[in-house]
PyMOL CGO cylinders between C-alpha atoms (Angstrom):
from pymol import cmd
from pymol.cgo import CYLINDER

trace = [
    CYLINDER, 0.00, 0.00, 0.00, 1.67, 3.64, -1.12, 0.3, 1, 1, 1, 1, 1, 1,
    CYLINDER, 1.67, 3.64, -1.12, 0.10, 6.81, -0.96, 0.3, 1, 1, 1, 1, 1, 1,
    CYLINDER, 0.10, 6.81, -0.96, 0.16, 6.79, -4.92, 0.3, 1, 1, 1, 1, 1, 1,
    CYLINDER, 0.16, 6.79, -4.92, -2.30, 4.34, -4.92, 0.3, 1, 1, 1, 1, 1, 1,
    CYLINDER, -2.30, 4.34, -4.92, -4.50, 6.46, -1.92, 0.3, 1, 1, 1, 1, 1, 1,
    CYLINDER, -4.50, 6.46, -1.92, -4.40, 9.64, -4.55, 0.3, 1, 1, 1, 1, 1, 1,
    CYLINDER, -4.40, 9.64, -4.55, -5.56, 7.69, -7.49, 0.3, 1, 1, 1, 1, 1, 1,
    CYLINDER, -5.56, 7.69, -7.49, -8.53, 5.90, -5.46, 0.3, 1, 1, 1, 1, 1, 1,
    CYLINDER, -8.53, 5.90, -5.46, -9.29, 10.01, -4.48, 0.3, 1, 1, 1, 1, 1, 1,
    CYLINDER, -9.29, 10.01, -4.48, -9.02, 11.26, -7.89, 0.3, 1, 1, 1, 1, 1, 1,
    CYLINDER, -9.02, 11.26, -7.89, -10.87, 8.18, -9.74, 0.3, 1, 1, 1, 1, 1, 1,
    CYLINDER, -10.87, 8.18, -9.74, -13.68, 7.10, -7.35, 0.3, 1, 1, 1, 1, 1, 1,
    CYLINDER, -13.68, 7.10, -7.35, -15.83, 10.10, -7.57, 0.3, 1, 1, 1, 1, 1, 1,
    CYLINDER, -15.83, 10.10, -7.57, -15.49, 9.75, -11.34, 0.3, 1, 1, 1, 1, 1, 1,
    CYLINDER, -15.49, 9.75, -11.34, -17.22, 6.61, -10.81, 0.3, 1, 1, 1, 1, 1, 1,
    CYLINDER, -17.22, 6.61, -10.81, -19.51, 7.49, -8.33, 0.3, 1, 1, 1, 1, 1, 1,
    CYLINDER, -19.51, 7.49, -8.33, -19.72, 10.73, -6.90, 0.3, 1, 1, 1, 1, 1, 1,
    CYLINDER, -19.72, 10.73, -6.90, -21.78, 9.76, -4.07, 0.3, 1, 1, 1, 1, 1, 1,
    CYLINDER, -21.78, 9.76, -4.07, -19.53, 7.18, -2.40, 0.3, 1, 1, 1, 1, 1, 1,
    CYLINDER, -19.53, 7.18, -2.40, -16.39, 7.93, -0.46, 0.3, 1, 1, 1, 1, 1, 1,
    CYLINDER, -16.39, 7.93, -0.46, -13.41, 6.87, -2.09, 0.3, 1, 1, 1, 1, 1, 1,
    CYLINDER, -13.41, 6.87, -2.09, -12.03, 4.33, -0.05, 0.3, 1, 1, 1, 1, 1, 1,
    CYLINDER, -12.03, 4.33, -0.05, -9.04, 4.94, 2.24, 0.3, 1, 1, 1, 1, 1, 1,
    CYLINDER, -9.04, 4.94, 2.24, -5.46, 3.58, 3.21, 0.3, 1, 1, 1, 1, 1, 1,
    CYLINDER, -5.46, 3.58, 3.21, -7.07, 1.03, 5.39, 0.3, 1, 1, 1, 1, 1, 1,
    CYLINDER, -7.07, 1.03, 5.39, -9.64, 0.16, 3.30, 0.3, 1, 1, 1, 1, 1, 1,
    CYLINDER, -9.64, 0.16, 3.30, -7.33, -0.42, 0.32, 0.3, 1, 1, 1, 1, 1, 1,
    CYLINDER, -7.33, -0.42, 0.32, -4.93, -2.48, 2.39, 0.3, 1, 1, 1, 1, 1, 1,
    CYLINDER, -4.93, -2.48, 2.39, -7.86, -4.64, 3.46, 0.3, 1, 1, 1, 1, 1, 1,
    CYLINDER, -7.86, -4.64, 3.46, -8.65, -5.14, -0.04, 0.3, 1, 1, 1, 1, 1, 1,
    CYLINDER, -8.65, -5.14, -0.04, -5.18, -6.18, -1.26, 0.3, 1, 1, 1, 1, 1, 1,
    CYLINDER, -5.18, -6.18, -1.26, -5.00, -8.44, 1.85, 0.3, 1, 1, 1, 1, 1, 1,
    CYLINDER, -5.00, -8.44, 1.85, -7.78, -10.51, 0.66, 0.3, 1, 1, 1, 1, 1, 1,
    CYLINDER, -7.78, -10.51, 0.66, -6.50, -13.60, -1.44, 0.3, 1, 1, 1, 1, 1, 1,
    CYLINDER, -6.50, -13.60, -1.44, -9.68, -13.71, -3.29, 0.3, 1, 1, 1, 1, 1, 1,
    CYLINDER, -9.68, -13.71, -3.29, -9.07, -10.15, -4.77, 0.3, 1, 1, 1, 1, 1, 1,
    CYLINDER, -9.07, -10.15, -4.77, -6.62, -8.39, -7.69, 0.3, 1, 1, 1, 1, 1, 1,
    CYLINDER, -6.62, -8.39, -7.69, -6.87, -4.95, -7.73, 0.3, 1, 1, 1, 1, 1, 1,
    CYLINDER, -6.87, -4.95, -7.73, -5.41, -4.21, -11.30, 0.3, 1, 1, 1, 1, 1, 1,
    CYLINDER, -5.41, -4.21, -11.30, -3.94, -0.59, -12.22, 0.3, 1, 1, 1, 1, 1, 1,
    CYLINDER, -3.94, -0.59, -12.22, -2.89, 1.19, -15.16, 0.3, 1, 1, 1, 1, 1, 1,
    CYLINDER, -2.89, 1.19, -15.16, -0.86, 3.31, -16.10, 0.3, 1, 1, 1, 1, 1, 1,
    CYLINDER, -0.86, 3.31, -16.10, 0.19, 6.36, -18.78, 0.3, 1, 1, 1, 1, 1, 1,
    CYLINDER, 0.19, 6.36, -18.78, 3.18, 8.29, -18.59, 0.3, 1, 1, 1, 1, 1, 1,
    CYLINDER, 3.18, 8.29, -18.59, 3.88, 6.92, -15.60, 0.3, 1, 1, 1, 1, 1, 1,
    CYLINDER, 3.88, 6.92, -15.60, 0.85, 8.23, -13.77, 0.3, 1, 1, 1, 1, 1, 1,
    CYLINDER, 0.85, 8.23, -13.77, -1.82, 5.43, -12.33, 0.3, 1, 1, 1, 1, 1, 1,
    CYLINDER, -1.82, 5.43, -12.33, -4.70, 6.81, -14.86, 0.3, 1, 1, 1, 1, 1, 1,
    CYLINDER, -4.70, 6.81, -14.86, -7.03, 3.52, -14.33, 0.3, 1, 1, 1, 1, 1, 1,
    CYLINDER, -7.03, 3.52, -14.33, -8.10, 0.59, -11.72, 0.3, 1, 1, 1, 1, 1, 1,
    CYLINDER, -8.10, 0.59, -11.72, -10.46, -2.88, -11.97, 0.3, 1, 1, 1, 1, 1, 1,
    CYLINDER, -10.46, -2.88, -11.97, -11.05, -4.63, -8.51, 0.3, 1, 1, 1, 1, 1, 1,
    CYLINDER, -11.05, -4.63, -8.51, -11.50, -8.63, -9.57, 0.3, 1, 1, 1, 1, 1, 1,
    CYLINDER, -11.50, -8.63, -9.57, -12.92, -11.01, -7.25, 0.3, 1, 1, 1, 1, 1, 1,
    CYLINDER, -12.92, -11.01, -7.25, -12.21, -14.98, -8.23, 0.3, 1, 1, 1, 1, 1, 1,
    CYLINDER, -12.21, -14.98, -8.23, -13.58, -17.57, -5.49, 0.3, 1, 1, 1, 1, 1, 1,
    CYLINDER, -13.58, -17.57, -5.49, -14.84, -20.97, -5.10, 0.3, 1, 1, 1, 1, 1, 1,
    CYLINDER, -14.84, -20.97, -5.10, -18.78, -21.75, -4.75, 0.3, 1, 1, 1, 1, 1, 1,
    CYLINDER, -18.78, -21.75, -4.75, -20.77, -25.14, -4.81, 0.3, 1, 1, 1, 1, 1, 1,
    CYLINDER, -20.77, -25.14, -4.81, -21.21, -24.42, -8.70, 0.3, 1, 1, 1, 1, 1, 1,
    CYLINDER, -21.21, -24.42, -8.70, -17.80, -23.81, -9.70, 0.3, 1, 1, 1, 1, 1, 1,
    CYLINDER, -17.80, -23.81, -9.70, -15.22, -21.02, -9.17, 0.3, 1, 1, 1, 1, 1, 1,
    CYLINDER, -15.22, -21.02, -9.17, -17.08, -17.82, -10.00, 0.3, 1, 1, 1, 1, 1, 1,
    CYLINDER, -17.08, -17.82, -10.00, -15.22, -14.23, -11.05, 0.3, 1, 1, 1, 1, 1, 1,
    CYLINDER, -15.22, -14.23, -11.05, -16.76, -11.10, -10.51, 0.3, 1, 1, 1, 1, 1, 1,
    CYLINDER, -16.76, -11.10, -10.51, -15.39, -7.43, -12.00, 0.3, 1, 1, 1, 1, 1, 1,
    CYLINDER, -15.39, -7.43, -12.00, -16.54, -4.38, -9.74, 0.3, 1, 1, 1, 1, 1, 1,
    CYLINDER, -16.54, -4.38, -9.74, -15.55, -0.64, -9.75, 0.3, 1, 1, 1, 1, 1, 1,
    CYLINDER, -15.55, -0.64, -9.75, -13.94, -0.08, -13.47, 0.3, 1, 1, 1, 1, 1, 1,
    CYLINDER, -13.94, -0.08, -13.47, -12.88, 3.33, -13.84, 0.3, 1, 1, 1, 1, 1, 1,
    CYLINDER, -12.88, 3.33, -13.84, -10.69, 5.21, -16.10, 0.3, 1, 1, 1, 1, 1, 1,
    CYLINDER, -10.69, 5.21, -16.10, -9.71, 8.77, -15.42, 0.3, 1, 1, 1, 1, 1, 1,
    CYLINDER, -9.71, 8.77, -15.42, -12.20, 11.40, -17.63, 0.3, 1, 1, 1, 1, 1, 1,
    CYLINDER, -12.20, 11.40, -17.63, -8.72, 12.69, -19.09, 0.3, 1, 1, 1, 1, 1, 1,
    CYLINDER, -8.72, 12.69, -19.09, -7.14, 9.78, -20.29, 0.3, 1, 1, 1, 1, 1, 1,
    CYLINDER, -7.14, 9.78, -20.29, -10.16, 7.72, -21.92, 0.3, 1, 1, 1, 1, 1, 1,
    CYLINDER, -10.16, 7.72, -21.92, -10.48, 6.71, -25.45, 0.3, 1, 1, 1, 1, 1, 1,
    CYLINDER, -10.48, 6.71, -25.45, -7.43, 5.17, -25.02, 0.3, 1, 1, 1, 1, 1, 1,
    CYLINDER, -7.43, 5.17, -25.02, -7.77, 1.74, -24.73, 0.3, 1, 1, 1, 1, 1, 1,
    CYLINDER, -7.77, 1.74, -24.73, -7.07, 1.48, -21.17, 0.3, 1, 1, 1, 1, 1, 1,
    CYLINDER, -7.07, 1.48, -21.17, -10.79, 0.22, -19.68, 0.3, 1, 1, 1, 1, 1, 1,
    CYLINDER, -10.79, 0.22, -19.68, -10.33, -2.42, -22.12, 0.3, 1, 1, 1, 1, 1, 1,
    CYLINDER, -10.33, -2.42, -22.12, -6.59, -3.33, -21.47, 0.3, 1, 1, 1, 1, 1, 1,
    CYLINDER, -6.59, -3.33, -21.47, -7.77, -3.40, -17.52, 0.3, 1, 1, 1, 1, 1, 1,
    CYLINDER, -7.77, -3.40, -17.52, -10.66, -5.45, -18.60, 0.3, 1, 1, 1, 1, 1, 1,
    CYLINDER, -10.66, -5.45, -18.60, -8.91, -8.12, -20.69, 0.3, 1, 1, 1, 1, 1, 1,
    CYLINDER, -8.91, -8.12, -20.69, -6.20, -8.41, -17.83, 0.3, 1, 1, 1, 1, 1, 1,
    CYLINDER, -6.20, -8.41, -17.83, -9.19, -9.05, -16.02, 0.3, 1, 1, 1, 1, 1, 1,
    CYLINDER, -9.19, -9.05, -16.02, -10.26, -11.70, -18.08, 0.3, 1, 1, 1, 1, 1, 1,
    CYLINDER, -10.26, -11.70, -18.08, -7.07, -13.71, -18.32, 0.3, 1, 1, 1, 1, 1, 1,
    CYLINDER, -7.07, -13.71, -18.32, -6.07, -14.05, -14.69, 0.3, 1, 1, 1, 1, 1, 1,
    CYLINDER, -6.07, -14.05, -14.69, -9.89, -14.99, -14.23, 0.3, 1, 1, 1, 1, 1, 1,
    CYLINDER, -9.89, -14.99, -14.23, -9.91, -17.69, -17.05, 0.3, 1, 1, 1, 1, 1, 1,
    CYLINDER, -9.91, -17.69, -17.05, -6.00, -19.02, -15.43, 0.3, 1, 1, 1, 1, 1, 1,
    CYLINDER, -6.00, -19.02, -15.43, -7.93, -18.95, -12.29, 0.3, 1, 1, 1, 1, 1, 1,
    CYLINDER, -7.93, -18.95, -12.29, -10.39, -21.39, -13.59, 0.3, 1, 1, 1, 1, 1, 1,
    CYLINDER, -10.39, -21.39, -13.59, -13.62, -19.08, -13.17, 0.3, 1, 1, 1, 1, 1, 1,
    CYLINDER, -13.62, -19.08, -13.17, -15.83, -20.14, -16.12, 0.3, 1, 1, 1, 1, 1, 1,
    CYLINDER, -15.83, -20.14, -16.12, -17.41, -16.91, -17.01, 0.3, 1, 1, 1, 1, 1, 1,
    CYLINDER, -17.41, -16.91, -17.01, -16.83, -13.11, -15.73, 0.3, 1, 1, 1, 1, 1, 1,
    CYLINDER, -16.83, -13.11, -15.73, -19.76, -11.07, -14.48, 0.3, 1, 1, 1, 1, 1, 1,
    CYLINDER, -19.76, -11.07, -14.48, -20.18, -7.49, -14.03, 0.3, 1, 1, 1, 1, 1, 1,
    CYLINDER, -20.18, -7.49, -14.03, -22.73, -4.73, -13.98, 0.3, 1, 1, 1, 1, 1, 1,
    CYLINDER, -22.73, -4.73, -13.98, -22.35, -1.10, -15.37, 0.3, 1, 1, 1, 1, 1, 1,
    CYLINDER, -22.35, -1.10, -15.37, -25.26, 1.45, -14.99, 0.3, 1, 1, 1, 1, 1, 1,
    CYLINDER, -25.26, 1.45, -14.99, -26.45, 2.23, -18.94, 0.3, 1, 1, 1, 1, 1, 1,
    CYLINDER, -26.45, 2.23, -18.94, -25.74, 6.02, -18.55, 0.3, 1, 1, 1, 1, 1, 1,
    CYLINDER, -25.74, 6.02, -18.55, -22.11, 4.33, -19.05, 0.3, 1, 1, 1, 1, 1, 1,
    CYLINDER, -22.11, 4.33, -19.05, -22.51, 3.88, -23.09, 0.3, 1, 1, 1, 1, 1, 1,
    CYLINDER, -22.51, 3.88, -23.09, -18.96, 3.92, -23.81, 0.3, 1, 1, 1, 1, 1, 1,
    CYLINDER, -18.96, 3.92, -23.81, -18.34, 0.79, -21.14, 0.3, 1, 1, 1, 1, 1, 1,
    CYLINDER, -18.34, 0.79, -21.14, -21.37, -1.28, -22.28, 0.3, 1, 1, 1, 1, 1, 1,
    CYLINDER, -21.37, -1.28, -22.28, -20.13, -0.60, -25.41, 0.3, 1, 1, 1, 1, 1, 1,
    CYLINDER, -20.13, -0.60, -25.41, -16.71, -1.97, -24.71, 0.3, 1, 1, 1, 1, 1, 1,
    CYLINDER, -16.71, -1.97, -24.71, -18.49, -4.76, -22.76, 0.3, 1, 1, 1, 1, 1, 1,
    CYLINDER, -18.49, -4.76, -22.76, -20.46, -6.08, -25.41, 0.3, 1, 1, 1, 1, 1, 1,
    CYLINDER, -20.46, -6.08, -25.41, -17.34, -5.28, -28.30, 0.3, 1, 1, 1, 1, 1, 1,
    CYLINDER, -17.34, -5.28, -28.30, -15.45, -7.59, -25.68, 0.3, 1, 1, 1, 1, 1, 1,
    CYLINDER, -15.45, -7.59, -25.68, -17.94, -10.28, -25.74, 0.3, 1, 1, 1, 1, 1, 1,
    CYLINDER, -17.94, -10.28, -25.74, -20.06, -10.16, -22.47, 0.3, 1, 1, 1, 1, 1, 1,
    CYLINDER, -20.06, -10.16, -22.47, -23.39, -10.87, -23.06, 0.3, 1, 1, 1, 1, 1, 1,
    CYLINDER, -23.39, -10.87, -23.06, -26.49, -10.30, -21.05, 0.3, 1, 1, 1, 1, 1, 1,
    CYLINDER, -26.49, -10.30, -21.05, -28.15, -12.74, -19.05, 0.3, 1, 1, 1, 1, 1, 1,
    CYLINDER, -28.15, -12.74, -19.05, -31.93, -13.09, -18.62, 0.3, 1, 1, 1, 1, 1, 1,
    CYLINDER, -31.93, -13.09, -18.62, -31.70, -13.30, -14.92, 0.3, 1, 1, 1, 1, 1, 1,
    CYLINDER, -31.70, -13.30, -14.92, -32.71, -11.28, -11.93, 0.3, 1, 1, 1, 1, 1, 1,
    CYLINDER, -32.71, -11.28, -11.93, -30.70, -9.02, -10.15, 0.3, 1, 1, 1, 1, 1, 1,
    CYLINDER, -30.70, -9.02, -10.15, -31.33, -8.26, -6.81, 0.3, 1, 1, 1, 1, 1, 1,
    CYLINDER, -31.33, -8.26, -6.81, -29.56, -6.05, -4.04, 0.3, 1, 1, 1, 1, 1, 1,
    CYLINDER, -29.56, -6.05, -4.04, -30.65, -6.19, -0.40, 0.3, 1, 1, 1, 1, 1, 1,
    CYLINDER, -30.65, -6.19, -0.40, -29.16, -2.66, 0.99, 0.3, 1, 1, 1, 1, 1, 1,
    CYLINDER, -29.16, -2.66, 0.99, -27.91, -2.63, 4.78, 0.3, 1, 1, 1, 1, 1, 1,
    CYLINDER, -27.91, -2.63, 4.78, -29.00, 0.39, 6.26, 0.3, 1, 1, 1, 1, 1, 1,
    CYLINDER, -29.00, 0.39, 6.26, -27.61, 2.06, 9.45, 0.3, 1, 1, 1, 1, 1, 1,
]
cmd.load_cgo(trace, "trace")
């Protein structure tokens, strides 16, 4: 854990969601400690510009992989870098044995469903649910 990755979290986060804190030295080390997680960074001109959080674990029906909080800084997209992050994504899920990838991405983000869909993730008839904790 540096404090380079702390600033990108602050400057990337709200781009993702402006309503959520973005997460802190702690939390970030918690993340990286778990052996279940990647948390897979980019980088242009030597400046971390992107991040993908994958989660690969075992359940009764195989190991599953799951891709949460994809974001690429506003001033560097258009680059290729989402989809670099994503593929990465892909292969150490696949070398994992996970049989498929799942994510979700809100559809006021055209340019990632886009890539999504270019990249060959398809969208199951299924249910989603959430069940929020409140405090």
């Amino acid at each position: 854990m540096d404090d380079e990755l702390v600033s990108a979290f602050q400057i990337l986060m709200p781009q993702l969601n402006p309503s959520l804190p973005a997460p802190d030295a702690a939390a970030l080390a918690s993340i990286l400690s778990s052996p279940a997680v990647s948390l897979l960074a980019a980088r242009l001109e030597g400046r971390i510009v992107g991040v993908l959080t994958l989660a690969v674990f075992p359940a009764p029906t195989g190991v599953r992989a799951w891709v949460e909080d994809v974001v690429v800084d506003q001033a560097a997209r258009g680059r290729g870098i989402g989809e670099a992050l994503t593929r990465w994504a892909l292969a150490l899920a696949a070398e994992r044995g996970a049989k498929s990838v799942e994510l979700t991405s809100r559809p006021a983000r055209a340019a990632a469903n886009r890539l999504y869909q270019r990249l060959g993730f398809t969208q199951p008839q299924t249910n989603y649910y959430r069940y929020p904790f409140t405090e």
